[in-house]
C-alpha positions in Angstrom: 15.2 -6.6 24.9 12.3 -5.5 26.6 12.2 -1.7 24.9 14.4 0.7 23.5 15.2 4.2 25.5 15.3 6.0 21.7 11.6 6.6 21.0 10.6 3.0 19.8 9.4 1.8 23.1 7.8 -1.0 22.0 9.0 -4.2 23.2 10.3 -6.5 20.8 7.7 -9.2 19.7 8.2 -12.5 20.9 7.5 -13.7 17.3 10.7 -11.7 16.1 12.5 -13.1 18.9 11.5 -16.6 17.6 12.6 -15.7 13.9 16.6 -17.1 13.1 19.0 -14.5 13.2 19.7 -15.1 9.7 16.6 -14.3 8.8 16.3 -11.4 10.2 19.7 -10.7 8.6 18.3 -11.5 5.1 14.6 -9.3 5.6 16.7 -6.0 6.5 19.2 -6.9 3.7 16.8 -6.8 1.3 15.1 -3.7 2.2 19.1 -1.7 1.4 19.6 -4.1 -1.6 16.7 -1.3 -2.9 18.1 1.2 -5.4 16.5 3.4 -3.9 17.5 2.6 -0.1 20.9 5.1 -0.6 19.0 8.0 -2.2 16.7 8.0 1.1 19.2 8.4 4.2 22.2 10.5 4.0 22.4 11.4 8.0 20.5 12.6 10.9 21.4 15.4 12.9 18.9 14.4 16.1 16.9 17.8 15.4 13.6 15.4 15.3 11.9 18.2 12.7 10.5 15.0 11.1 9.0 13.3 13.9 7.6 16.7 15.4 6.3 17.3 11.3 4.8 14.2 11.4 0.7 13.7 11.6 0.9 9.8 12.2 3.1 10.6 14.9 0.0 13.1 16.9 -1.8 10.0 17.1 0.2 6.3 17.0 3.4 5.3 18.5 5.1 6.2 15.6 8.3 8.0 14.5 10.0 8.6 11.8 13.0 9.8 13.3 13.3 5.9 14.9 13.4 4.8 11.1 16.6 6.8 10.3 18.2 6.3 13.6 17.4 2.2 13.4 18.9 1.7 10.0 22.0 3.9 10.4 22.5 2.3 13.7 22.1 -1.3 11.5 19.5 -2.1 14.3 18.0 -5.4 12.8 16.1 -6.6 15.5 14.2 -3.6 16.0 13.6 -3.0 12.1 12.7 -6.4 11.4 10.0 -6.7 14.3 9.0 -2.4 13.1 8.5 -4.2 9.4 5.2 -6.3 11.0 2.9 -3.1 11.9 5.0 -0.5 13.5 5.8 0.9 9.7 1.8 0.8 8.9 0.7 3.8 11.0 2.8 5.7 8.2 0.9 8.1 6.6 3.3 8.4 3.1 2.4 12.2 3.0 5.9 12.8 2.7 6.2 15.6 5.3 9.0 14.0 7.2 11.3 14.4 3.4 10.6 18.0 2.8 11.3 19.3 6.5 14.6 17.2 7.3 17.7 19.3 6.7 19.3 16.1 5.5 16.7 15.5 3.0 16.3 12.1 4.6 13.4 10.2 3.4 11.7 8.6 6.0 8.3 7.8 4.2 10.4 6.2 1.1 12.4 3.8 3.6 8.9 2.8 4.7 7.6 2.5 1.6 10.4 0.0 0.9 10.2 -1.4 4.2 6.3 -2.2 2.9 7.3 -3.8 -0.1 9.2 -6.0 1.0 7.3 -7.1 4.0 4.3 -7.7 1.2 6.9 -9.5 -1.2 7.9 -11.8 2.1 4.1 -12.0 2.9 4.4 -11.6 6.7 1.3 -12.8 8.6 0.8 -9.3 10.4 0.9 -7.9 6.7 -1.5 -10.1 5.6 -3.6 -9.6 8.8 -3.4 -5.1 8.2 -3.8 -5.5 4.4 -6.8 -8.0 4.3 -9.7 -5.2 4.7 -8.2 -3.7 1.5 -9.7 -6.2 -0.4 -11.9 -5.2 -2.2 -10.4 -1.9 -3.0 -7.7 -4.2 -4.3 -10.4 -6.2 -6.1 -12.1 -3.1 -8.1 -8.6 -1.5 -8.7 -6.8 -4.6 -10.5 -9.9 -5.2 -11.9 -12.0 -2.4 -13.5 -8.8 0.5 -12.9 -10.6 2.5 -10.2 -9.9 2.5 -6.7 -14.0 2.9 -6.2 -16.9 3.8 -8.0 -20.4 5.2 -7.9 -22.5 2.4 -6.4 -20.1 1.7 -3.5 -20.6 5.1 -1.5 -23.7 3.7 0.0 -25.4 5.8 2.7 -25.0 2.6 5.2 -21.0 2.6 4.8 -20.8 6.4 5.4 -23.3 7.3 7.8 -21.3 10.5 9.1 -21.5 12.0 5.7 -25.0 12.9 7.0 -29.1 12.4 5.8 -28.3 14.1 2.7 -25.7 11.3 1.6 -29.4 8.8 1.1 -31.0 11.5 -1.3 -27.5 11.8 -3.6 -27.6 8.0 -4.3 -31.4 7.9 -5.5 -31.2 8.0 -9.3 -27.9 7.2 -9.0 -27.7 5.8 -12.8 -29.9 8.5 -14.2 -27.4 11.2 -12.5 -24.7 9.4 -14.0 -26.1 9.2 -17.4 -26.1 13.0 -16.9 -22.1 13.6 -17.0 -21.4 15.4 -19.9 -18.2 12.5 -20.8 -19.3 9.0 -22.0 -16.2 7.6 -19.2 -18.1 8.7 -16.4 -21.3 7.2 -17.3 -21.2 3.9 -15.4 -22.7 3.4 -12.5 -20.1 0.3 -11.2 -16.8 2.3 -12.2 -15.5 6.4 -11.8 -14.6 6.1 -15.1 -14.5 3.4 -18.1 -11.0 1.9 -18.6 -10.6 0.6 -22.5 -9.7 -3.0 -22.6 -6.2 -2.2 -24.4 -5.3 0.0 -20.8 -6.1 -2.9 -19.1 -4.1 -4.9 -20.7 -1.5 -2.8 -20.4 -1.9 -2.7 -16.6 -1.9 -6.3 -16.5 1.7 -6.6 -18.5 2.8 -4.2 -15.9 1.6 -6.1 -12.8 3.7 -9.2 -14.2 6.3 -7.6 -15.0 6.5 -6.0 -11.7 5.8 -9.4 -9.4 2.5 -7.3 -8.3 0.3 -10.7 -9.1 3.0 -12.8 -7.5 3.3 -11.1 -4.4 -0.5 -10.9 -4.4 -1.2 -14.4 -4.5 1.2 -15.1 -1.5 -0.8 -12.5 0.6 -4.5 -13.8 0.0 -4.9 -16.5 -2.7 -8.7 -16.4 -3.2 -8.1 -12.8 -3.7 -5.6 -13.5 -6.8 -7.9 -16.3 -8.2 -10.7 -14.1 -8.2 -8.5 -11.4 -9.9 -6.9 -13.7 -12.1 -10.4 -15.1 -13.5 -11.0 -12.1 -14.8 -7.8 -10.7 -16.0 -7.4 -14.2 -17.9 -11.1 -13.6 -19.2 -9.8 -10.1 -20.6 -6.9 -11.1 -22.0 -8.5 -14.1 -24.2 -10.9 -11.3 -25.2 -7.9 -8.8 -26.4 -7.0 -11.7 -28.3 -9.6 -12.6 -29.7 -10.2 -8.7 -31.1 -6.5 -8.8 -32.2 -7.4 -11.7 -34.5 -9.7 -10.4 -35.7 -8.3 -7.6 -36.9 -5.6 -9.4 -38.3 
C-alpha cells in the first residue's frame, strides 16, 4: 500500500508493514473491546462536517472523518499504523462530536485509540509523549499540571518584557492571595496529603502507574519515590491517630 485515495494519504509505515498481521489484529481489537467504542460511531453519511469543523485539520494531515470511515470499513492496517502519530495531531476539543449529524465521536475513538497505544507502549508514543515529562512529573506528584515558579520569562519569551517584572517577588506576591492553597510558590494550589492519596489508589486501580512505567521507567521511579515516601507518611499519621 503506498497511500489511500480517501483522505489518509499517508503511506503506510514500513514499521507497520513489519508488524505480524496478528498483531495488528489484536491492537485494533482492543481499541472496540472499549465500552465505550459502540457509544462513539453509529454511521457516517460522507457530509465531512467534522473534518471541515475540525481545527487540527487547518494545519496537520489530519482527519477525523478518516477515523470513522477506517474503523467502519475494519481498515486495520491503516488504523494500526494512524495509532503511532497520525491520531496525536488530535486536538480532543470535541468539535468533530457536536457537529456530526450521526453524533459520531471522532475525538473519543481517538482518545481510545491513545489509550491503548500508551497501554501497548509503542515507541512513536513513547517518542511524542516524552517532552510531557515533567508536566507528568508535577501532576502525579504535587496535583497541579504547573505552578508559579515554572512560568519563567526564558520559557515564554513571546509573552513579552513585562513577563520578567511579574516573576520578581514572586513568593511575596504569592503570599499575598487572599486563600492559604495558593500560597506556594512550587504548586497552583496545595493538595492535602489524604487527596493525594486518594489520587494514588486511583492511578492503581486504573493501571495509570503501570502503563507509565512501560512508557519511561526513570520517570515512574522518580514518581514512585515519592508517592511511596507519601504513603509511609499517611501511615504513619493514621497510626497515630489510632
Amino acid at each position: 500500500m503506498d497511500g489511500h485515495i480517501y483522505g489518509y494519504n499517508l503511506p503506510i509505515s514500513e514499521k507497520t508493514k513489519a508488524v505480524p498481521w496478528e498483531e495488528k489484529v489484536r491492537v485494533i481489537e482492543e481499541v472496540k473491546s472499549d465500552f465505550r467504542f459502540k457509544e462513539y460511531i453509529f454511521g457516517c453519511l460522507n457530509c465531512g462536517v467534522c473534518t471541515a469543523s475540525c481545527p487540527s485539520n487547518r494545519f496537520f494531515d489530519y482527519s477525523p472523518r478518516e477515523i470513522v470511515q477506517r474503523f467502519l470499513e475494519d481498515d486495520v492496517e491503516v488504523l494500526y499504523d494512524m495509532m503511532h502519530e497520525y491520531i496525536w495531531a488530535c486536538s480532543q476539543c470535541f468539535t468533530c462530536w457536536i457537529r456530526c449529524p450521526f453524533v459520531n465521536n471522532p475525538g473519543g475513538l481517538v482518545a481510545i485509540m491513545r489509550e491503548v497505544a500508551v497501554r501497548n507502549a509503542f515507541e512513536a508514543t513513547k517518542d511524542l509523549l516524552k517532552p510531557y515529562g515533567r508536566v507528568l512529573l508535577k501532576v502525579m506528584t504535587t496535583g497541579n499540571q504547573l505552578s508559579a515558579d515554572m512560568l519563567q520569562p526564558d520559557f515564554f519569551p513571546d509573552w513579552g518584557p513585562k513577563m520578567a517584572d511579574n516573576m520578581e517577588n514572586l513568593r511575596a506576591k504569592r503570599l499575598a492571595i487572599p486563600f492559604d492553597v495558593g500560597k506556594s510558590v512550587k504548586t497552583a494550589w496545595e493538595v492535602s496529603l489524604e487527596t493525594a492519596i486518594e489520587m494514588y489508589t486511583i492511578w492503581r486501580e486504573t493501571g495509570i502507574f503501570e502503563m507509565l512505567e512501560k512508557l519511561d521507567p526513570n520517570l515512574y521511579n522518580v514518581i514512585m519515590d515519592i508517592v511511596e515516601e507519601n504513603e509511609e507518611r499517611y501511615q504513619e499519621l493514621y497510626e497515630e491517630e489510632e
